[in-house]
C-alpha positions in Angstrom: -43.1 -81.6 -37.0 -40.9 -79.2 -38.7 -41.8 -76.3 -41.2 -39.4 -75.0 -44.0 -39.9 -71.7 -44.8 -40.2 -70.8 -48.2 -36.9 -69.2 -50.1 -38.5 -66.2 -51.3 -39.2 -65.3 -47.8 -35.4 -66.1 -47.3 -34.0 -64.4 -49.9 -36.9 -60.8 -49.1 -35.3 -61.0 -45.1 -31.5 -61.0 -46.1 -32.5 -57.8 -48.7 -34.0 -55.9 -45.6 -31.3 -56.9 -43.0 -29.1 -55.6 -45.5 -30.8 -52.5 -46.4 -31.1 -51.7 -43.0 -27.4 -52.3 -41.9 -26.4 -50.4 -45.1 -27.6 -46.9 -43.5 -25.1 -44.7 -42.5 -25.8 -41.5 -39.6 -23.4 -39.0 -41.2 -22.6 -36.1 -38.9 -20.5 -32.7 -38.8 -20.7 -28.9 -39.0 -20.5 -26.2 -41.8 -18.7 -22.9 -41.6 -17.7 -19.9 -43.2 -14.3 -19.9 -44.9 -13.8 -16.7 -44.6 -13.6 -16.3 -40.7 -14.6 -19.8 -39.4 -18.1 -18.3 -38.5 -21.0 -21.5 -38.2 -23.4 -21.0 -41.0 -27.1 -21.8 -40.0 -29.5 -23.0 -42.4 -27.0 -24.9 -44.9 -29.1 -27.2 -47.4 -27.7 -30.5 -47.4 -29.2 -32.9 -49.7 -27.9 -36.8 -50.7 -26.5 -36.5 -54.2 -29.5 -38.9 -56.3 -31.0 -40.1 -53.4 -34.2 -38.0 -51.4 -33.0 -37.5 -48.1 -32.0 -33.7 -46.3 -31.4 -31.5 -43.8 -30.2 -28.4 -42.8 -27.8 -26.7 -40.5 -28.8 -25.4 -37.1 -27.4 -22.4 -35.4 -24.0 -23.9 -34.2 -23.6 -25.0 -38.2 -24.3 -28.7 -36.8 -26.0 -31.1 -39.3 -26.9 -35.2 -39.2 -28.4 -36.6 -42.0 -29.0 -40.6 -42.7 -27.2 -42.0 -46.0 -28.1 -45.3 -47.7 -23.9 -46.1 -48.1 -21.1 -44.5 -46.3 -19.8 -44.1 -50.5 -22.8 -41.9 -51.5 -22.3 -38.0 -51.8 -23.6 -35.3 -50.2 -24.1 -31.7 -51.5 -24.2 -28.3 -49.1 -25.7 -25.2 -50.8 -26.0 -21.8 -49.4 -26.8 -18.3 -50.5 -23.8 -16.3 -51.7 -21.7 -19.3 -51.4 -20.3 -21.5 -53.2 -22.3 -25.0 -53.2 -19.7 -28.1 -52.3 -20.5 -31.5 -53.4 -18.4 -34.2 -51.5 -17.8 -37.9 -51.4 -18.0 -39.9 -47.8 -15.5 -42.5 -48.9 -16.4 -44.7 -46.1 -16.2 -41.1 -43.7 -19.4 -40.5 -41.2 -17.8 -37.3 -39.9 -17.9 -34.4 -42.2 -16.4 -31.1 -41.5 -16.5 -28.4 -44.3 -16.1 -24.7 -44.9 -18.0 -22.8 -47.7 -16.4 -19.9 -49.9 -18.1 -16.9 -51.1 -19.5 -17.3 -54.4 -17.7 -14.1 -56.1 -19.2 -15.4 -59.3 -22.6 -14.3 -58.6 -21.6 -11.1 -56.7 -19.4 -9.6 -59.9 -22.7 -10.2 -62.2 -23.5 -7.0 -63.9 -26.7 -5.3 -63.6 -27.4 -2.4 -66.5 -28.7 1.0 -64.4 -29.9 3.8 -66.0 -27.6 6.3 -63.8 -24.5 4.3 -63.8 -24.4 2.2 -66.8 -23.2 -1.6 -66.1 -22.4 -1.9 -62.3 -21.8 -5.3 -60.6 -24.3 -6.4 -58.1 -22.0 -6.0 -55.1 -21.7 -1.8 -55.9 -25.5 -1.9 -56.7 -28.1 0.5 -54.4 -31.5 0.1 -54.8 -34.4 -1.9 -56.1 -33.8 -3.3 -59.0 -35.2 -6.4 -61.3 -33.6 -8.1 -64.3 -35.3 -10.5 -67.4 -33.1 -11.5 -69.9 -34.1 -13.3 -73.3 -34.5 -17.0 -72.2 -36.8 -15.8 -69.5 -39.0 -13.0 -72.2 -39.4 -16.4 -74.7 -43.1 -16.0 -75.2 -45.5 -18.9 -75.1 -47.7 -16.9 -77.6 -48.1 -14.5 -79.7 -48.1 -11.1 -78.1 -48.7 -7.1 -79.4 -46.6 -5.6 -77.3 -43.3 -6.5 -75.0 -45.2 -5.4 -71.6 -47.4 -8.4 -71.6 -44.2 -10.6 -70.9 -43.6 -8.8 -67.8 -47.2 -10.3 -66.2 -46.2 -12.2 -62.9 -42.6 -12.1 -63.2 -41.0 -9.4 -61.3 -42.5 -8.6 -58.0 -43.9 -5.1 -57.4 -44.9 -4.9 -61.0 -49.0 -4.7 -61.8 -49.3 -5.5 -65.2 -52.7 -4.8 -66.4 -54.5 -5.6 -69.9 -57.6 -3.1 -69.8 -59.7 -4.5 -72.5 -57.9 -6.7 -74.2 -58.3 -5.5 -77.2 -55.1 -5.6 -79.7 -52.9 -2.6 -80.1 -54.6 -0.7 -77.2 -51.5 0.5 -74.2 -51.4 -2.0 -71.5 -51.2 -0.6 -68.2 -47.9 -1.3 -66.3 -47.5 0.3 -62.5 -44.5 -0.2 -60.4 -45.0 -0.3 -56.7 -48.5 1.0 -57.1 -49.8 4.6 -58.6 -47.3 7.2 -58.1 -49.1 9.8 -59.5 -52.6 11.0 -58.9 -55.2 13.3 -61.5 -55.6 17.0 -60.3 -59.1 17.4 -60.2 -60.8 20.2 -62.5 -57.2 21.3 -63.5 -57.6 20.0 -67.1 -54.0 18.4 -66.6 -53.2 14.7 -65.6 -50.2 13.4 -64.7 -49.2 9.5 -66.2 -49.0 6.7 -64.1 -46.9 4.8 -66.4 -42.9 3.9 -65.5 -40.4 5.4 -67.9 -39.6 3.0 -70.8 -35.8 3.7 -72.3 -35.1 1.7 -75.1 -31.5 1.7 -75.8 -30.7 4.5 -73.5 -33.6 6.9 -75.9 -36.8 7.4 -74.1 -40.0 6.8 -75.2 -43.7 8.3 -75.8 -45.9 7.9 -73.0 -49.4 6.6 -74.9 -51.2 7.3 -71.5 -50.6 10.9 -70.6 -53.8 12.1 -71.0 -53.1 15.8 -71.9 -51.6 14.5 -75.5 -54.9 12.8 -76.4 -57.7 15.4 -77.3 -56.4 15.7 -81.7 -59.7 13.9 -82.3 -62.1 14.7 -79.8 -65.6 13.8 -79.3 -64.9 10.7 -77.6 -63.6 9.1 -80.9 -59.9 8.8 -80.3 -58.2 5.4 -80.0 -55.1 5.6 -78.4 -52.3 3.3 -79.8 -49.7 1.5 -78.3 -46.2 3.0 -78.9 -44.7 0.1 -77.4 -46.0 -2.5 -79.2 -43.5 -1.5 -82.5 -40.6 -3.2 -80.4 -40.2 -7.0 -81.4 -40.2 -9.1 -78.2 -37.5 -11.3 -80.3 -35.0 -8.6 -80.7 -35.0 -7.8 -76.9 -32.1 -9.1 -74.6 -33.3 -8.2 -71.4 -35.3 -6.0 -69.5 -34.3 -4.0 -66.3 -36.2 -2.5 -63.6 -35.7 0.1 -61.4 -38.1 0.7 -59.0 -37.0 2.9 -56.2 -36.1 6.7 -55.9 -32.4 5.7 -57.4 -33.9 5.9 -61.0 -34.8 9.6 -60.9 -30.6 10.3 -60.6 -30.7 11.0 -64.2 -34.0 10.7 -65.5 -35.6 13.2 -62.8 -39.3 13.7 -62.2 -40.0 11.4 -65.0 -38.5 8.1 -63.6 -41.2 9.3 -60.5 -43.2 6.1 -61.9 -39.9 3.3 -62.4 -38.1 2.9 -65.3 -37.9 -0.2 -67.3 -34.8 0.0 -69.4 -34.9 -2.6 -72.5 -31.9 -3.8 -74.2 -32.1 -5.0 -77.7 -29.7 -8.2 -78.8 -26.9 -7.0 -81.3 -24.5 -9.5 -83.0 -21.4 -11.5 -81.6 -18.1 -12.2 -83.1 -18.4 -15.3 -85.7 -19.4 -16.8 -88.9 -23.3 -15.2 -90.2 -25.9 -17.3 -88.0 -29.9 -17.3 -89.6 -33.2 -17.8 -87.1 -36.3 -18.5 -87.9 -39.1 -18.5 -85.3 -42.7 -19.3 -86.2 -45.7 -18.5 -83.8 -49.6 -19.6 -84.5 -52.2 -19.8 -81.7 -55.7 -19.6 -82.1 -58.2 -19.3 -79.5 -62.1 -19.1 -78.4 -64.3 -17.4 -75.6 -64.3 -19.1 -72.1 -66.8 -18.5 -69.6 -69.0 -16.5 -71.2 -72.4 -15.5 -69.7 -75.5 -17.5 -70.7 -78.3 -15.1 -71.9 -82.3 -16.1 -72.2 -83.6 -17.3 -75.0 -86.5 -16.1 -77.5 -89.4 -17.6 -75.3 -87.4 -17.2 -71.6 -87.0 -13.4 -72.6 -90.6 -13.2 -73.4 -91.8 -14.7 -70.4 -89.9 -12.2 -68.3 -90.8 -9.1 -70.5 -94.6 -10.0 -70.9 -94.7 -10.1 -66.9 -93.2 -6.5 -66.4 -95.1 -4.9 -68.9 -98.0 -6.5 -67.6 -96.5 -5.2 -64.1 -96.4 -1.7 -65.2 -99.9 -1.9 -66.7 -98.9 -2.0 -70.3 -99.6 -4.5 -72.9 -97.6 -7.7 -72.9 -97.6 -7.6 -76.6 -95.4 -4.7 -76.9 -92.9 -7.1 -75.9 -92.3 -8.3 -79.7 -92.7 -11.3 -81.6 -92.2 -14.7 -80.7 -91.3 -16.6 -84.1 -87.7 -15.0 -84.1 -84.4 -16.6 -82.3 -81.2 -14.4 -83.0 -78.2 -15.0 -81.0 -76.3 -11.7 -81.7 -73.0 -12.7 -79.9 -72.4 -16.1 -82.4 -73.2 -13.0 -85.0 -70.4 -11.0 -84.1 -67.8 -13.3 -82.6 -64.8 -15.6 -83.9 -62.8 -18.0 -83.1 -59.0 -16.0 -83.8 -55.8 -16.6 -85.5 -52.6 -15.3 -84.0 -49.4 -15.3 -85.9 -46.1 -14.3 -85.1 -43.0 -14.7 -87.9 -39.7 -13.8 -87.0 -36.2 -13.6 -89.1 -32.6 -12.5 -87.9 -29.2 -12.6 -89.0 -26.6 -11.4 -87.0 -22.4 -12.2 -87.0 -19.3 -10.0 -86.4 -15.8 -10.1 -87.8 -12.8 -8.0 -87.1 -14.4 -6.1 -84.3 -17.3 -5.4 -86.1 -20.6 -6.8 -85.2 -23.9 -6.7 -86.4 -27.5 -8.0 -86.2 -30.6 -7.7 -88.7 -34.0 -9.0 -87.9 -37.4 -8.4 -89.5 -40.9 -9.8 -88.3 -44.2 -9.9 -89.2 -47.4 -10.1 -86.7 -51.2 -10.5 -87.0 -53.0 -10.8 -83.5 -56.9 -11.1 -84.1 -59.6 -10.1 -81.8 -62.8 -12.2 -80.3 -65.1 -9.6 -81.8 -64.5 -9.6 -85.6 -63.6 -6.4 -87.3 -60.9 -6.1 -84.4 -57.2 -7.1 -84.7 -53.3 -5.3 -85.4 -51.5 -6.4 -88.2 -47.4 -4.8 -87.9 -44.2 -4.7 -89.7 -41.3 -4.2 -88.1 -37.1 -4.1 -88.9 -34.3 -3.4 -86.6 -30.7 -3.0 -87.5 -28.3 -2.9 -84.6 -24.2 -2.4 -86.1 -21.1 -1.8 -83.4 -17.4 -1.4 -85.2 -14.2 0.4 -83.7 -13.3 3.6 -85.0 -9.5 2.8 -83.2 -8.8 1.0 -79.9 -9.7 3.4 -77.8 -12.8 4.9 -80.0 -15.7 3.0 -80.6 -19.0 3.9 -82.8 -22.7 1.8 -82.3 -26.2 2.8 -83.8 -29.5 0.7 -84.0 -32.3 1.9 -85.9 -36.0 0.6 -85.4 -38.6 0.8 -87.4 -43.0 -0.6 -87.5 -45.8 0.0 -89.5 -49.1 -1.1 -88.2 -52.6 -1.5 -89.2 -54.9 -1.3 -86.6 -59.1 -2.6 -87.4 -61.1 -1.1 -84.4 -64.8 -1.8 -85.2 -66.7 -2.1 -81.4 -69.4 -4.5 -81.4 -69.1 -5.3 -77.8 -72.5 -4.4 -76.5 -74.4 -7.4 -78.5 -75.6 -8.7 -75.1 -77.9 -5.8 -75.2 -80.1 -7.0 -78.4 -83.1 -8.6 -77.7 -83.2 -12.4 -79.0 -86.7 -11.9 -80.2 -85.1 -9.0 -83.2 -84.2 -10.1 -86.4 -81.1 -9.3 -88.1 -82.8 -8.2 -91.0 -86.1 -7.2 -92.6 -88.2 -8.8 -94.5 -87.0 -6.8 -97.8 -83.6 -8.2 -97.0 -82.0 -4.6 -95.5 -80.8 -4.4 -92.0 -83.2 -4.1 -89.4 -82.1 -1.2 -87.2 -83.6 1.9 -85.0 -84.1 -0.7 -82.2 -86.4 1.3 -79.2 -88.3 0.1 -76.8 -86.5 -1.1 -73.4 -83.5 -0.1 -75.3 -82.7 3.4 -76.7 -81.7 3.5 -80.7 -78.3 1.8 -81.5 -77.2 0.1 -84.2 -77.5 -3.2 -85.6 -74.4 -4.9 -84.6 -73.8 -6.9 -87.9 -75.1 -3.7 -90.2 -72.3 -2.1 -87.9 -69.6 -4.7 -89.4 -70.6 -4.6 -92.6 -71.2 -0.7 -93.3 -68.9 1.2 -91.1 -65.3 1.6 -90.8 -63.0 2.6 -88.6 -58.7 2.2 -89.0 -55.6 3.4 -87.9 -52.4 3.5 -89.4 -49.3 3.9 -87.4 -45.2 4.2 -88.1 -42.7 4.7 -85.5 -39.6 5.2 -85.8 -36.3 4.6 -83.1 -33.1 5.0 -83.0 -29.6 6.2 -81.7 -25.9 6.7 -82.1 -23.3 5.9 -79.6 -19.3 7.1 -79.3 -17.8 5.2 -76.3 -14.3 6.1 -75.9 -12.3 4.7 -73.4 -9.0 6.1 -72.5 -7.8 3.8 -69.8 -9.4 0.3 -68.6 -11.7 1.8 -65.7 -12.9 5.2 -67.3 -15.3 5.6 -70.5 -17.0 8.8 -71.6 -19.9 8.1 -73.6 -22.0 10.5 -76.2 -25.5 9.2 -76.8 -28.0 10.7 -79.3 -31.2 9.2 -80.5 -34.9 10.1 -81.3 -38.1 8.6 -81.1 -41.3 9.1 -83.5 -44.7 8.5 -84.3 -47.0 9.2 -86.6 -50.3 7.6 -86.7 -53.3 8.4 -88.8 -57.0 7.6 -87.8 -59.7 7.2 -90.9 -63.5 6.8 -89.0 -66.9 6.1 -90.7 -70.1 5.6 -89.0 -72.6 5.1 -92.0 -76.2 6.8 -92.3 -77.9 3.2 -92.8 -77.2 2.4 -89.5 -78.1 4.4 -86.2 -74.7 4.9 -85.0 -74.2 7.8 -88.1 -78.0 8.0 -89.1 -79.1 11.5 -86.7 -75.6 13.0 -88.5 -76.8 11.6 -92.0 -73.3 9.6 -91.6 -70.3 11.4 -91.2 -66.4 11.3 -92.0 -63.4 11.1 -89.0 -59.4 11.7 -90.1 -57.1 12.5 -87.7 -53.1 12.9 -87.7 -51.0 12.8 -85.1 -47.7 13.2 -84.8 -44.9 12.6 -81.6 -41.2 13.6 -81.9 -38.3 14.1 -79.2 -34.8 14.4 -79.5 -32.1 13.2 -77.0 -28.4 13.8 -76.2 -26.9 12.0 -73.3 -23.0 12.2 -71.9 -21.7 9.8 -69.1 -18.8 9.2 -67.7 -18.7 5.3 -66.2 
């Protein structure tokens, strides 16, 4: 008896016999070119396939290959990678040169100007624009920042729009002095264009309203995230070289894009998000409240009535919540001809709030114009400029209203004075409706540059620029409700007002 075996099984044996005879052991070493010097820990990967290894400490590798024609590809830090075809070789000797690229990269410093990597001391972090393209609509710049330089805590403390965000650098720096009156920031140093900015957070600039009643704006948020070209770090004693015992904190220097040689190039960039509360926390109902109430007044040896009707169902957080809407609308043109360049971009920005009667509305235009005075003698300015509109009505403490409390009265006015468990606040939706409470905000940035550079390797450069804001606060807590009815409702304005001045001169 004989047996023919079938020809697929034929045809799936010669595949594998080949497949298997088709791999390749390639072996060999990596060194430095340099001085000859073994380098351990070279990646070396199969150009398309999945196979790897790496170097050990006598710069030996062996990796298996699918055809002695495939490619294989050595990468190493600081060096150039090498990608090279076996041509039929299983013995691979190679050396690897220093990547001089990536060490003559510059790095902008705040106490040097532009150095390149190799000549840099001390701790410092870069972001340019590719990496600072926002997924969504954002207030201010800082926000960016979250998770992507290490060492740097960025904090959003409420989350409501326009308030500062809270960035630290390697921690707190700087600690309260207890019964002093005076408080020393926490915040880095932001320099925007080589002009510093207002700290929002030091706390001994923050008493023009008093009472409690202040709102503290965001000076940083008047800076477009789409006009900035990157963001630098420095995060170690280095940064205090010229900045001094305010760099004690960091110092984030921010760069903003200006125009390159060419013909007059337009962008457009459009943002819309909107969003909804996650997570929230489940309160008791009309009849679960009662059920709980009833028992401790009964408890405490009161009467379980007192505990309020049971024919009303309010949820006072639907009341006072929304879904929001968060735009973001950007426009620049920007070119340069004949040594001149130029860039001019304007935006527009509305970022809502959860809570209604809470969200930032801004404005903002920025000119940034470089031409040469002669060839040696070379004149730059920017100019920024916001106007924002800030809506800062606080319903936040909704989860504090009982479900069993209508929202209004019978005669169709607010029902208010709420006592009982609770002491007298206002009706959270009368609060909406009959109070106010705005801010109005301008800031204004800018500077003027003469760089003159006599030979190739030595620049003097003059720096002047200023940085203001002005920022008015109208507040109205109405008589009809309880959060102005003991005053019989009363009136809050405030102005204040930020201005500094600064020269600069370095010689790079």
């Amino acid at each position: 008896m004989s047996y023919r075996i079938p020809s697929i099984f034929l045809s799936l044996l010669v595949l594998t016999t080949t497949a298997l005879s088709a791999q390749v052991t390639v072996r060999g070493t990596v060194a430095d070119a340099a001085d000859a010097t073994p380098l351990i820990g070279v990646t070396v990967l199969v150009v398309g396939g999945t196979g790897g290894t790496v170097t050990d400490v006598d710069g030996r590798y062996e990796i298996v290959v699918g055809d002695a024609k495939d490619k294989l590809r050595f990468t190493y830090i600081g060096m150039t990678p090498r990608t090279l075809s076996l041509n039929g070789r299983t013995v691979v000797d190679l050396t690897l040169e220093e990547a001089a690229n990536d060490l003559s990269q510059v790095v902008v410093t705040g106490y040097r100007g532009a150095q390149e990597v190799k000549d840099l001391v001390g701790s410092v972090a870069e972001i340019n624009a590719e990496e600072l393209v926002a997924d969504r609509p954002v207030e201010s710049f800082e926000q960016l920042l979250e998770g992507r330089i290490a060492g740097v805590r960025v904090e959003t403390v409420t989350g409501e729009p326009g308030l500062p965000v809270k960035v630290e650098i390697r921690g707190q720096s700087s600690l309260p002095t207890a019964g002093q009156g005076v408080s020393a920031s926490t915040q880095p140093l932001y320099i925007l264009d080589g002009v510093p900015l207002y700290d929002a957070l030091e706390t001994n600039d923050q008493g023009e309203v008093g009472g409690g009643n202040n709102t503290i704006l965001n000076p940083l948020s008047f800076i477009n995230p789409d006009d900035i070209a990157s963001i630098t770090v420095l995060k170690d004693a280095s940064a205090t070289a010229l900045y001094g015992a305010d760099a004690s904190n960091g110092v984030i220097l921010i760069t903003t894009k200006s125009g390159q040689q060419g013909p007059t190039r337009i962008n457009l960039s459009v943002n819309y998000g909107t969003g909804r509360p996650i997570n929230e926390i489940k309160f008791l109902n009309t009849a679960q409240y009662l059920e709980l109430a009833r028992e401790t007044l009964l408890n405490d040896g009161l009467n379980p009535e007192e505990a309020g009707p049971s024919d009303v169902e309010t949820d006072w957080r639907s009341l006072v919540q929304q879904n929001p809407v968060n735009t973001d609308v950007d426009l620049s043109l920007s070119g340069g001809a004949a040594g001149v360049t130029y860039r001019l971009s304007a935006g527009y920005s509305e970022v809502e709030s959860v809570h209604k009667g809470n969200g930032l509305k801004q404005a903002n235009l920025n000119l940034n114009l470089n031409f040469p005075i002669n060839k040696k003698l070379t004149l730059g300015t920017s100019m920024s400029g916001a106007f924002q509109r800030k809506d800062g009505l606080r319903s936040f403490d909704t989860y504090s209203f009982l479900p069993n409390l209508p929202v209004r009265n019978p005669d169709g006015s607010f029902y208010d004075g709420i006592r009982g468990f609770l002491n007298a606040r206002p009706n959270p939706v009368a609060l909406l409706e009959q109070n106010e409470n705005e801010q109005n905000s301008t800031n204004v940035n800018g500077r003027l540059t003469l760089t003159y550079e006599p030979a190739s390797n030595l620049t003097f450069r003059l720096l002047g620029g200023l940085d203001q804001q002005q920022r008015n606060q109208f507040q109205y807590r109405s008589m009809l409700n309880a959060s102005g009815a003991s005053r019989d409702g009363f009136l809050i304005r405030a102005d204040n007002r930020n201005f500094q001045w600064i020269t600069n001169g370095q010689v790079v």
